[in-house]
N, C-alpha and C positions, 0 to 999 in steps of 0.2 A: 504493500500500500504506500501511495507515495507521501509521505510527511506534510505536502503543502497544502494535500488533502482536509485537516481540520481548520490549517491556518484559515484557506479560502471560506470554508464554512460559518468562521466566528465571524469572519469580514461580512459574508452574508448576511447574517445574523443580525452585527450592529446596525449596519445599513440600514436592513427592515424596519427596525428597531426606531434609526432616527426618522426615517420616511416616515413610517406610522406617526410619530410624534409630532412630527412636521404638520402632517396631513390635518390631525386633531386642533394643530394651535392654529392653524389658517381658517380650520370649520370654525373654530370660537372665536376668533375675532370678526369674522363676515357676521356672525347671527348677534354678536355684542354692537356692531354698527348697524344692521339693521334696524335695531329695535331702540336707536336712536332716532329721531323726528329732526332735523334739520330744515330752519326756514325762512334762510338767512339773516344779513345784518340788517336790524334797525335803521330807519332813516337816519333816528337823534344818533348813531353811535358815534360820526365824528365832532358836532357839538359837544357831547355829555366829553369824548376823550379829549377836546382840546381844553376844556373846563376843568379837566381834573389835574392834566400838564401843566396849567397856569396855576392850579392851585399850590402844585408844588414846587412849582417856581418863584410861588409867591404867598407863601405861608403866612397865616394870620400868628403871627410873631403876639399878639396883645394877649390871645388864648394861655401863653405856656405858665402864668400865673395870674392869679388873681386873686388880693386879700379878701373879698366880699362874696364871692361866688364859686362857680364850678368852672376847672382851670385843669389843664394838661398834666399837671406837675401831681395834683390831688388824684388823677383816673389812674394813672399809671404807678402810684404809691397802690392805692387801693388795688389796683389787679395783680402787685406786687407778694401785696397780704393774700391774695387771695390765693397766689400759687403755694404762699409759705403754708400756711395754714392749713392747705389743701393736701401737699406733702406728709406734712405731721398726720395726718388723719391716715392717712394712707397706712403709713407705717406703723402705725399701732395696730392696726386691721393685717398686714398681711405678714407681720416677720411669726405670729403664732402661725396662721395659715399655711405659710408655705414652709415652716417645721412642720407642720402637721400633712402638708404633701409630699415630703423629701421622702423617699424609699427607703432610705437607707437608715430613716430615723424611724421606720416603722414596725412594729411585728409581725405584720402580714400586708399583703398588698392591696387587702382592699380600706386598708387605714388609709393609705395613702391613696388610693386610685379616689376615694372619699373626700378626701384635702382639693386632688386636682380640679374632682367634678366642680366642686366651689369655686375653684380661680375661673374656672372655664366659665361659669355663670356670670361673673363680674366681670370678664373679658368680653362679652355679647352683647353687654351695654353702652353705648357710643356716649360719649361726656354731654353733647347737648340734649341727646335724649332724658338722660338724668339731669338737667337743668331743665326743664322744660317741667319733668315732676315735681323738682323741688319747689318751683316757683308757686306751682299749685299747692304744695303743705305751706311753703311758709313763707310766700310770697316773693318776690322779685325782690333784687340786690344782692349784694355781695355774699350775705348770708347762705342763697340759695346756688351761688357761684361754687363758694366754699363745700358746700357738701357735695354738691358734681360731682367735684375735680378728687376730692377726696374718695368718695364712695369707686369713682370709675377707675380708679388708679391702681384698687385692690388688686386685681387681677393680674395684673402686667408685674406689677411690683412680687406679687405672691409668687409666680412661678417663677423671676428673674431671682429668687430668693433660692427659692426651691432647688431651682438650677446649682446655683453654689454650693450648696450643701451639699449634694448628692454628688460633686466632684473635689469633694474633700476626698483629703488624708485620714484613711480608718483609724493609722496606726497610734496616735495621743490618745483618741478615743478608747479605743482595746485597750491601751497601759492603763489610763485611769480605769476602767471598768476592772482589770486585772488586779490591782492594789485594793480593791472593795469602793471604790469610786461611786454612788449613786447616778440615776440617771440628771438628776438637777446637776450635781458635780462633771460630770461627761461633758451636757449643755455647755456650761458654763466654763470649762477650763479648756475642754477638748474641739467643740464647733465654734463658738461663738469667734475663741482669736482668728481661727481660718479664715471663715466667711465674713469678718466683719468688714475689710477693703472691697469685698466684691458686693458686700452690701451696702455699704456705701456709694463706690460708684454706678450699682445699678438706679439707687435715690436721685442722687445729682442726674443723672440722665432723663427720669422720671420727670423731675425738678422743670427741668429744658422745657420739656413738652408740656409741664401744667405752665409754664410760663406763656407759651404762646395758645395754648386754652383759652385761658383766663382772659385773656385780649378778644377773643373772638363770644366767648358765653354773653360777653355786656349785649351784643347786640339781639341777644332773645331777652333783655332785661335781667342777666343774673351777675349785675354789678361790674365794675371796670372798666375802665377806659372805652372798652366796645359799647357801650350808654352813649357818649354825647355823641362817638363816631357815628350810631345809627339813625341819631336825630339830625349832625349834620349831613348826612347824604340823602335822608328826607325834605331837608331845609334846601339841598345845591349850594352852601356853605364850603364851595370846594375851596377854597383859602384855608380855611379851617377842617376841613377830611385832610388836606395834605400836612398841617401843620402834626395831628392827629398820627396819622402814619410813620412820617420819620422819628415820632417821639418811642412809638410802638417797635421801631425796625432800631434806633439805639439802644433802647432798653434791651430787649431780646438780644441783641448779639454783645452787649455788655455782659449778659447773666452765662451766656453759651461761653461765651470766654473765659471766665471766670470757671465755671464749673468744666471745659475740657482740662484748665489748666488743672484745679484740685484731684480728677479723674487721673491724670496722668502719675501727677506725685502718688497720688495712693498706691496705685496698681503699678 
């Protein structure tokens, strides 16, 4: 039998392999654009787009403080709070969670497949959907901002937890369990120093993304900066959506910078 015999067969093989896969990802994109409706541009859209270019060419500068009223400098403190705050919640919610879904902390697998099903339930929930709830328990504002970002975070947060645990080092765990260690004592002496840098930087990453949340929740009313932005783009106040913007687009890449750099030193 000649040897190039199975070579040409694998080659076959993948080929098929990739063709089929080809074939599928071309059927799913023709039937995801179909059931698109496309119908064209707007008359207004190069008015509305040279209005919004002038706006931020020409930013309402008087917006970014104001002693007496509502002021750029106060939306962007408040959506600030609202990502810290939002965090905190978070992590009281998922670092039990996602001990409680780590396998390897478990005694059987449906403890843990148990922990998972839970992250997975608070993964299904998109953050404005949960702003949109909240707003109905307990009204609009930052109030209802805060628990979103907080409650939708669990999930992400819980298995990015999860995850680190379960690619720990056994071996401090087994010594301490070896010497009569309890399992609080394990917890505590043997995971927690592991995974605490990776729990960390999975927060700070979290962090990032409730930060730019938080900017976007104000405009269903759940507090932040996204409030006045959506009254001035109701208003045509593009002087002031653009002043609004670049305040939004500093902050955010102040907070990203800040947190890749503490990401980096950690890990």
């Amino acid at each position: 039998m000649n040897q190039s015999d199975p070579l040409k067969k694998a080659r076959r093989k993948r080929r098929w392999k990739f063709t089929t896969l080809f074939i599928i990802l071309i059927a799913l994109y023709i039937w995801a654009f179909s059931g698109i409706e496309f119908r064209g541009i707007q008359e207004t859209a190069w008015p509305v787009t040279k209005n919004i270019i002038h706006g931020f060419i020409s930013p309402d500068l008087s917006f970014i403080y104001s002693p007496d009223g509502e002021d750029l400098i106060r939306g962007l403190l408040e959506t600030l709070a609202i990502a810290v705050v939002g965090i905190m919640l978070s992590i009281i919610f998922a670092i039990p969670i996602g001990l409680w879904a780590a396998k390897n902390l478990s005694s059987t697998s449906l403890i843990s497949q148990s922990g998972k099903g839970i992250l997975s339930f608070f993964r299904t929930m998109p953050d404005i959907i949960l702003a949109l709830l909240f707003i109905k328990v307990v009204g609009p504002g930052a109030y209802a901002g805060m628990l979103a970002l907080g409650i939708g975070a669990i999930g992400m947060l819980g298995k990015l937890y999860a995850e680190e645990v379960e690619a720990m080092d056994e071996g401090p765990v087994e010594s301490i369990a070896a010497v009569g260690g309890n399992k609080l004592q394990q917890l505590a002496f043997g995971v927690i120093p592991q995974v605490l840098p990776g729990f960390i930087s999975a927060t700070l990453y979290r962090f990032e993304i409730n930060m730019r949340s938080a900017a976007t929740l104000g405009l269903i009313g759940a507090g932040g900066i996204g409030t006045p932005l959506i009254f001035a783009i109701q208003g045509r106040s593009w002087d002031r959506v653009g002043i609004i913007i670049i305040g939004i687009v500093i902050v955010v890449l102040i907070v990203d910078l800040i947190s890749s750099a503490l990401r980096k030193r950690i890990v």
